[in-house]
TORNUTI-895748 format. One record per residue (C-alpha): residue number from 1; x, y negated, z negated. Coordinates in steps of 0.5 Angstrom, whole numbers. Last residue first. Example, Ala and Ser with C-alpha at 12.3 -4.5 7.8 and 13.67 -1.06 7.14 Angstrom:
// TORNUTI-895748
2 / 27 / 2 / -14
1 / 25 / 9 / -16
//
This chain:
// TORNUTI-895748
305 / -78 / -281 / -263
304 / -86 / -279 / -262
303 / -89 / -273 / -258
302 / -83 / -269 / -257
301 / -80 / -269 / -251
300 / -84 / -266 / -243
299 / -91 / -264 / -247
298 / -95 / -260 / -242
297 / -95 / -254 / -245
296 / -96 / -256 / -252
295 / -104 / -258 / -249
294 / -105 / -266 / -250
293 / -111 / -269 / -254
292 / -106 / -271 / -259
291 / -102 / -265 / -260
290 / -106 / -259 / -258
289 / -104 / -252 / -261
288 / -109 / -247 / -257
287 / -106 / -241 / -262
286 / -104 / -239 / -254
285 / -101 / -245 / -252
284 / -99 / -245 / -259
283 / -94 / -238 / -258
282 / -92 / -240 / -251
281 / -89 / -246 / -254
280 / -86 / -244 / -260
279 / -80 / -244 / -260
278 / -80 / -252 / -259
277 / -85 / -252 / -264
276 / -78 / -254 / -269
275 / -74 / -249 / -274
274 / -73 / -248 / -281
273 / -76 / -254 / -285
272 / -73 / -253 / -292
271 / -79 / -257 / -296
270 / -76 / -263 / -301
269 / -80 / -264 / -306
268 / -80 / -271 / -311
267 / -84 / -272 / -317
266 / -91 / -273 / -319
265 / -96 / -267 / -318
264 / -102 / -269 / -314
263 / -101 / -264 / -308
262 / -96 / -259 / -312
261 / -98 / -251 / -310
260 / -103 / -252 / -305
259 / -99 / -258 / -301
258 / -92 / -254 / -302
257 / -95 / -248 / -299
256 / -98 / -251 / -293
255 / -90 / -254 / -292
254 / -88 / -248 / -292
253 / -93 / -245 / -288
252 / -91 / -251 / -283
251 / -84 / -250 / -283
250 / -86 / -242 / -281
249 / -89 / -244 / -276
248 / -85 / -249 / -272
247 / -85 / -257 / -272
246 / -85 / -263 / -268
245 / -84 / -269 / -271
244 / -88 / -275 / -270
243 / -90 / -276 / -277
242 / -97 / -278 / -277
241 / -98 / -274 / -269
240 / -93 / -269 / -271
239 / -94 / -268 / -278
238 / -103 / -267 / -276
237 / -101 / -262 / -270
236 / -97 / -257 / -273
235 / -100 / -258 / -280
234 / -107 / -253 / -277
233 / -102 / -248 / -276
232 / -102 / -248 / -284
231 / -110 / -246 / -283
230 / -106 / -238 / -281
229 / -106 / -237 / -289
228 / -101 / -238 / -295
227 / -98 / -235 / -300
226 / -95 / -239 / -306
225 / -90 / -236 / -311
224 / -87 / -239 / -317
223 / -81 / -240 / -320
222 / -76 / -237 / -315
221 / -69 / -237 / -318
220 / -71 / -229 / -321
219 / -70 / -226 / -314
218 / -63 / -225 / -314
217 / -62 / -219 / -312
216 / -68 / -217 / -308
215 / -68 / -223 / -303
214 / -61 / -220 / -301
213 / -64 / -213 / -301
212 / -69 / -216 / -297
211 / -76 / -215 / -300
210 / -81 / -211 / -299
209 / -84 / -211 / -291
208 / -92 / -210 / -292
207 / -94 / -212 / -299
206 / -87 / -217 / -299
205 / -90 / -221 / -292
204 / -84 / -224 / -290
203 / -82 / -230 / -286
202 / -77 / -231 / -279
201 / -84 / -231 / -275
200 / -90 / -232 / -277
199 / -95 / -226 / -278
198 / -102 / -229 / -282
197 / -106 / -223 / -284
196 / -100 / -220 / -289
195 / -101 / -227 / -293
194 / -95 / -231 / -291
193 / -89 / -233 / -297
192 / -88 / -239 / -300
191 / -83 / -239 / -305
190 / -82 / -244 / -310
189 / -76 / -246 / -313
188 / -76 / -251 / -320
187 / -70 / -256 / -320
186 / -66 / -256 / -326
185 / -59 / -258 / -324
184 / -58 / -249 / -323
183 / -65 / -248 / -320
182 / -62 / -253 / -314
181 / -56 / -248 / -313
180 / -60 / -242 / -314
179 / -65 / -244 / -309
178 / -61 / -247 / -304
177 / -58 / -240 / -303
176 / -63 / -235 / -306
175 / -68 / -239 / -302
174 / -64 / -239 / -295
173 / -61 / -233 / -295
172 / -67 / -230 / -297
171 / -68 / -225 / -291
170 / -76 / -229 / -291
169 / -78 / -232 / -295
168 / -80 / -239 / -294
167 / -77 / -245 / -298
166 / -79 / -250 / -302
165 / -74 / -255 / -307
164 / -77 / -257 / -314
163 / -76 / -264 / -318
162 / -70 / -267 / -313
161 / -65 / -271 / -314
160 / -63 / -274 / -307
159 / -58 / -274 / -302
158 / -52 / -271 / -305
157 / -57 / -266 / -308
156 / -60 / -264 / -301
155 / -52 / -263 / -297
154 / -51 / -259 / -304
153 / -57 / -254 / -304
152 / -56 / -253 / -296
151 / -49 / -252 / -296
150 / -44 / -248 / -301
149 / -51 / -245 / -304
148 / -54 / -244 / -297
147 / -48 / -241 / -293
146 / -46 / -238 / -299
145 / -54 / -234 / -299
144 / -52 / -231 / -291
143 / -45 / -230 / -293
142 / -47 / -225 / -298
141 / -50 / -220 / -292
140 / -56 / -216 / -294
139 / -61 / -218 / -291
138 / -57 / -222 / -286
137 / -54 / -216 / -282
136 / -47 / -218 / -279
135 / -47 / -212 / -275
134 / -41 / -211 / -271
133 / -41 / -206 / -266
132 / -39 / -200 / -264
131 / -44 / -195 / -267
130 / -50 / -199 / -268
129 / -56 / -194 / -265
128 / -58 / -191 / -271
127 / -58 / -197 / -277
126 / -60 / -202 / -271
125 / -67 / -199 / -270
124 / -69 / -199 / -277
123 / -68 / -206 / -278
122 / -71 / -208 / -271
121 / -78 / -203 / -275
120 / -77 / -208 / -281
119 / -77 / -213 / -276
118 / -84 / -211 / -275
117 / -89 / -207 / -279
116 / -85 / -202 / -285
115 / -81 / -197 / -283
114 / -85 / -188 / -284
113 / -88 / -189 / -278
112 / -82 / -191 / -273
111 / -83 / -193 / -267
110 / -89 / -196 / -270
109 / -89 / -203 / -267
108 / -85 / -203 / -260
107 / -77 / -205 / -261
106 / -75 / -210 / -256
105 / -68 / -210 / -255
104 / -66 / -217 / -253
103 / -58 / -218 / -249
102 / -56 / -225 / -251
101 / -52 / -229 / -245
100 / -55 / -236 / -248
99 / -60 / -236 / -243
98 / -61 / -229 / -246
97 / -63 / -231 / -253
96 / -66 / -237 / -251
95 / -71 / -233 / -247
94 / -73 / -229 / -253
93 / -74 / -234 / -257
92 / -79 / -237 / -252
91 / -83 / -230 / -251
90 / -84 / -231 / -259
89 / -82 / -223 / -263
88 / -89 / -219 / -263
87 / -84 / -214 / -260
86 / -79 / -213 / -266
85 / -72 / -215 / -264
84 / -66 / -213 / -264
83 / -61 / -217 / -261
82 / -55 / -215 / -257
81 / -49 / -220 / -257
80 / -42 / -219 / -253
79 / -36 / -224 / -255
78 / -33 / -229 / -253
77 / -33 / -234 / -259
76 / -37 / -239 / -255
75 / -42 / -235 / -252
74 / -42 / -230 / -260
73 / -43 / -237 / -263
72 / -50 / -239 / -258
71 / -53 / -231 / -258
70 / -52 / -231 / -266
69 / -55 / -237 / -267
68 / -61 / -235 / -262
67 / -62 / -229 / -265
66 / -61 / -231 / -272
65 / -67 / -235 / -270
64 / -72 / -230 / -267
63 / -74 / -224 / -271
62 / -67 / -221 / -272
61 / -64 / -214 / -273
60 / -57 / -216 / -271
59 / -52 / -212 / -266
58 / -44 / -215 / -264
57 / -38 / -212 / -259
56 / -32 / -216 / -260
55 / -29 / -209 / -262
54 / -24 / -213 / -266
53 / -29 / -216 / -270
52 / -28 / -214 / -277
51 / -21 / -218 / -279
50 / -22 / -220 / -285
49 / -23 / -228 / -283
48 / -27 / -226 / -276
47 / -32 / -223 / -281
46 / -32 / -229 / -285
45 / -33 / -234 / -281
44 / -38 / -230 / -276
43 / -43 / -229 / -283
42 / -42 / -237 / -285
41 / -44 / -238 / -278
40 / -49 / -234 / -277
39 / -52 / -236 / -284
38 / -52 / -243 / -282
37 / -55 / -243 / -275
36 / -60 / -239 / -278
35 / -63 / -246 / -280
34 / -65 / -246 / -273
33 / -64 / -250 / -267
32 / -58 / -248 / -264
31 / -52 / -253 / -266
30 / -56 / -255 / -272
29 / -62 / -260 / -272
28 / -67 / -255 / -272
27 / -65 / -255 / -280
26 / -69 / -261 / -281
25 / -70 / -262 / -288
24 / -76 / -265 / -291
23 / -78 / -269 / -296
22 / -84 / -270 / -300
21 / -86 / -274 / -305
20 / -90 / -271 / -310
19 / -95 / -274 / -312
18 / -92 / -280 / -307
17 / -97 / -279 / -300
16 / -97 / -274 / -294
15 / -96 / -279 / -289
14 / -90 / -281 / -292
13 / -86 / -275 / -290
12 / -79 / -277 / -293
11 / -73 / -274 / -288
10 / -67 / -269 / -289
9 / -63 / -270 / -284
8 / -58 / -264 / -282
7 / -51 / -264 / -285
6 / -51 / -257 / -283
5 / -46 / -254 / -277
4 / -42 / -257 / -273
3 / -37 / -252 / -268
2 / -30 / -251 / -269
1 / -30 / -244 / -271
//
């Protein structure tokens, strides 16, 4: 597999001041928009390296990105791809997902009673109706912490020496991933999870849908755990007309999470910036997301360079 993945920028928000200083790494800056671009790549690679994909047939549980990710790489390798997807998924992605040659199963909340609210709900979908396919399956797939542990935490320390690293938890890939790697030159990982009345795609609401089993095993590199509420949406427009880019939600939960727990502490931070508002569009025109006076709808690039 020839295609580019990481290496994205890590950028310092200045508006936000220097205790702590915050950097953000911007993961919408891979092939296909998201730091799922890393786990599909990583869980591909190996797949392809063993050998298990010779049915070139592939089905993923996802609420968004890996999706996209998936649709994008299996194009470019030949491959078919369905994503299964719970039905709050963003209508944005959705498309991205089949402009990409992607198929999308939508999986309606409550199908199954006894599964937890949605991806869990895809998750369950998958198991019973997988057969003849290749399930990469990010919640429990190692290549998906490898892709952040060789990755995501080195590209950050060859940058830069931090004091804490901020993720969103979601399958966990990228918090264990990074997270063990920064925890082992003796950063603090905080974990910033929604609380269960504020839904943002790609992260997890433990009280509603548990641990992946991935989160699970290596949950001890997380230091502390921040819960945020739906007030994080408000960051979308501060961030984007003080630092002139364009973020998605769970990268404005994760920043949210980041200002609750560490505003006024000295140090550096860098905050995992997992994809960009471009997703999100139809999503925020609903929320009534404006940037600078401007409905999200009528934004033809983002707002500053």
């Amino acid at each position: 597999m020839e295609l580019k993945v990481g290496n994205t920028r890590l950028v310092r928000l200045r508006s936000l001041g220097d205790k702590p200083e915050i950097y953000a790494k911007l993961e919408w800056e891979n092939p296909f928009g998201s730091v799922k671009d890393r786990a599909a790549y990583f869980m591909l690679k190996k797949a392809l390296t063993e050998g298990r994909l010779s049915s070139k047939r592939v089905m993923e549980a996802t609420s968004g990105n890996t999706g996209v990710a998936l649709a994008g790489m299996c194009k470019f390798l030949g491959l078919e791809f369905t994503a299964v997807v719970p039905e709050r998924v963003s209508p944005d992605v959705r498309m991205k997902i089949e402009s990409l040659g992607g198929h999308v199963i939508i999986v309606k909340e409550g199908t199954y009673p006894n599964e937890g609210e949605g991806t869990s709900q895809a998750i369950r979908y998958v198991k019973e109706n997988s057969s003849g396919y290749f399930v990469p399956n990010q919640f429990e797939n190692e290549a998906n912490f490898e892709a952040h542990y060789f990755g995501t935490g080195p590209e950050i320390w060859r940058e830069i020496e931090v004091d804490y690293l901020v993720a969103g938890m979601g399958t966990g890939g990228t918090i264990t991933g990074a997270g063990k790697y920064m925890s082992e030159k003796g950063a603090e990982v905080i974990g910033v999870e929604p609380k269960r009345s504020f839904r943002v795609p790609g992260l997890r609401n433990i009280e509603a849908n548990g641990m992946s089993p991935l989160l699970e095993r290596r949950f001890d590199v997380v230091d502390y755990v921040v819960k945020v509420d739906s007030s994080a949406v408000n960051l979308v427009t501060q961030i984007a007309e003080t630092e002139g880019l364009f973020i998605g939600i769970s990268s404005a939960a994760a920043l949210a999470g980041a200002l609750k727990l560490l505003k006024g502490k000295p140090g550096r931070a860098v905050v995992i910036f997992p994809d960009s508002g471009w997703n999100y569009i139809a999503v925020y025109e609903k929320m009534g997301i404006k940037i600078s006076g401007k409905a999200v709808k009528s934004l033809e690039a983002p707002p500053l360079p």
